[in-house]
BAKE-720975 format. One record per atom (N, C-alpha, C): residue in three letters; residue number from 1; x, y, z; atom name. Coordinates in steps of 0.02 Angstrom, whole numbers. Each point is the difference from the previous one (the first is absolute). Layout:
% BAKE-720975
ALA,NUM,X,Y,Z,CA
...
This chain:
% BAKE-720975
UNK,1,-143,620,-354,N
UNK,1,24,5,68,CA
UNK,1,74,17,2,C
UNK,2,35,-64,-51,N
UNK,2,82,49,-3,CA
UNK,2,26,66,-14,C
UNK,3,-55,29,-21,N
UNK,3,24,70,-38,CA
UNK,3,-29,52,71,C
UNK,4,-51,-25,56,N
UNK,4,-22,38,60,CA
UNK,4,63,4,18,C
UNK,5,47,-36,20,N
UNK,5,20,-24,47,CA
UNK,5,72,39,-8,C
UNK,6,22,-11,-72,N
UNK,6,38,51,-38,CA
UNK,6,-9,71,13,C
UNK,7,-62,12,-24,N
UNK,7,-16,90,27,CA
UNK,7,13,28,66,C
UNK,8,-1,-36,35,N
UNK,8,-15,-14,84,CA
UNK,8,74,27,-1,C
UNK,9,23,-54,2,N
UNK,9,97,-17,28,CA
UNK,9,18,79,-55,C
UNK,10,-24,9,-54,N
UNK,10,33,72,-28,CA
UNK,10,4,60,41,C
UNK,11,-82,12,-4,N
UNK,11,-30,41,54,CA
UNK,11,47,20,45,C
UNK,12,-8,-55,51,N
UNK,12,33,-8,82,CA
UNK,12,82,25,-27,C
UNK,13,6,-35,-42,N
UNK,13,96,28,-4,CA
UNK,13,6,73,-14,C
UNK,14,-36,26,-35,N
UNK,14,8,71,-24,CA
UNK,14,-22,23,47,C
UNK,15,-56,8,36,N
UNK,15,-1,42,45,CA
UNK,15,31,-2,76,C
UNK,16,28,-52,-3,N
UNK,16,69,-13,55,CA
UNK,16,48,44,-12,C
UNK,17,19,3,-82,N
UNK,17,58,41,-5,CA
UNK,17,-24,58,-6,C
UNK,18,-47,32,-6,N
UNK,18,-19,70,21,CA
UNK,18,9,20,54,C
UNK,19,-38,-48,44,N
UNK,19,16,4,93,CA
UNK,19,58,11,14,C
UNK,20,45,-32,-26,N
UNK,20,95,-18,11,CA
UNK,20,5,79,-5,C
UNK,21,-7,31,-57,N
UNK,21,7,45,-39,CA
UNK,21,5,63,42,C
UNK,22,-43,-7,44,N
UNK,22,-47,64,29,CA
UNK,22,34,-10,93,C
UNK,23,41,-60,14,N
UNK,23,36,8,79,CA
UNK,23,35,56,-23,C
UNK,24,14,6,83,N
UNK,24,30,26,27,CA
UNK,24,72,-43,37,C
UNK,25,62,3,-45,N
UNK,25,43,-32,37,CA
UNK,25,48,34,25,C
UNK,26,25,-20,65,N
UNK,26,51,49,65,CA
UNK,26,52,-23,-40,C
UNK,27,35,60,24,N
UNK,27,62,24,-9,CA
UNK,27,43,-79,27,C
UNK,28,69,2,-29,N
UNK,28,35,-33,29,CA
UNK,28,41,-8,62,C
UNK,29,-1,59,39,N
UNK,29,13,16,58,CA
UNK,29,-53,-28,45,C
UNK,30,-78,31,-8,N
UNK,30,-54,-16,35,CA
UNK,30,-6,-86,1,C
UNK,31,14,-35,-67,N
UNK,31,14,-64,2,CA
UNK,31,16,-52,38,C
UNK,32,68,41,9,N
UNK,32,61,-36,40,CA
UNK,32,-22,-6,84,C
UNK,33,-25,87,5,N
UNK,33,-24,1,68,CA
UNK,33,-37,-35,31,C
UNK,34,-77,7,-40,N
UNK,34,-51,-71,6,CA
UNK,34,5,-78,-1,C
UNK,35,73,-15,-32,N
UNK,35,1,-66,-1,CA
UNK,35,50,-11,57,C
UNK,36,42,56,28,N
UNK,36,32,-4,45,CA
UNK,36,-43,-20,81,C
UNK,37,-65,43,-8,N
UNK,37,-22,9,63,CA
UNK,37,-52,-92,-9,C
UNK,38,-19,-29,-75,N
UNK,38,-43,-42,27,CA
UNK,38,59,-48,22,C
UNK,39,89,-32,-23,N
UNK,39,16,-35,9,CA
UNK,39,27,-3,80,C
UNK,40,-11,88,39,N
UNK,40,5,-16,38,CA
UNK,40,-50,-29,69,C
UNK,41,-48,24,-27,N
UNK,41,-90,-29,34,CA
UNK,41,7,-74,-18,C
UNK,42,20,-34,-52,N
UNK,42,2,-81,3,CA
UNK,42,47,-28,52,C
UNK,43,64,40,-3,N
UNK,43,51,-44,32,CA
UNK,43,-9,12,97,C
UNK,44,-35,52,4,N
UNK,44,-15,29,80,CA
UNK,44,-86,-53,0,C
UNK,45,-11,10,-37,N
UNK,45,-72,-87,-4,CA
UNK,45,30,-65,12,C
UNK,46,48,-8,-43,N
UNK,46,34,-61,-11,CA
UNK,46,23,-32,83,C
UNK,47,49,67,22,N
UNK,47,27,-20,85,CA
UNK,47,-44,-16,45,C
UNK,48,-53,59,-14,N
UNK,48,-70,0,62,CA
UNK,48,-23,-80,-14,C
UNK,49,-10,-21,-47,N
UNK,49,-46,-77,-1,CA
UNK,49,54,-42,-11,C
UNK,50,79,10,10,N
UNK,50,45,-66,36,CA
UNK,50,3,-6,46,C
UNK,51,-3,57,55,N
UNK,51,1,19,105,CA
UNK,51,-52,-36,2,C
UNK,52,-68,19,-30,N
UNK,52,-61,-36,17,CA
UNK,52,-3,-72,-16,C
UNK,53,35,-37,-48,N
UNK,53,12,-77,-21,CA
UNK,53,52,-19,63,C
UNK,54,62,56,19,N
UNK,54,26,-78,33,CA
UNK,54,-39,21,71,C
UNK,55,-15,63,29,N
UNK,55,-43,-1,53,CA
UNK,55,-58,-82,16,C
UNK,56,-36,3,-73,N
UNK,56,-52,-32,18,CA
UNK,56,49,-82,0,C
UNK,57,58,-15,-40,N
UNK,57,24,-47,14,CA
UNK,57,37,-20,75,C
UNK,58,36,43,-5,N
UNK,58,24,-2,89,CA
UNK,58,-61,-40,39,C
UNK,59,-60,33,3,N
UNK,59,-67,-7,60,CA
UNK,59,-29,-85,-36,C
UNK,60,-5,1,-72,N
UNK,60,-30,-79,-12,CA
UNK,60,78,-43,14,C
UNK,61,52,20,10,N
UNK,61,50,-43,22,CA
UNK,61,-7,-13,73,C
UNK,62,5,66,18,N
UNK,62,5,-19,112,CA
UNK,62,-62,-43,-3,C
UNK,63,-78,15,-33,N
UNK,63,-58,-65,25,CA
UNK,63,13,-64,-24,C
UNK,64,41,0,-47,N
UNK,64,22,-89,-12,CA
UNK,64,41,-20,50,C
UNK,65,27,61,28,N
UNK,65,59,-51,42,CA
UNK,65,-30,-6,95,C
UNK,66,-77,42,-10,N
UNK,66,0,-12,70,CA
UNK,66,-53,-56,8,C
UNK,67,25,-38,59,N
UNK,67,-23,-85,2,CA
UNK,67,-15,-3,65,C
């Protein structure tokens, strides 16, 4: 069974690094760009769901306070 298990984990590694082998990796420009545009989709996410946190806080605040 130890020696399956061995072949296995060989296997899988070598033909990982074939896969590796065979990308396609962007340019360093294209890089920069892409990581430019997702950090800016997080941080324009990030604002949209703080408006919506204190919105919804504001409204569960005014119903605590109306008596």
């Amino acid at each position: 069974m130890k020696s399956t298990v061995l072949t296995t984990l060989t296997t899988y590694f070598r033909e990982s690094y074939e896969e590796f082998k065979r990308v396609t990796w962007p340019t360093r420009n294209k890089a920069i760009k892409l990581c430019g545009i997702v950090l800016s989709f997080v941080l324009v996410s990030a604002i949209f769901v703080a408006i919506l946190d204190y919105g919804f806080n504001m409204g569960y605040q005014y119903l605590l306070n109306i008596r």
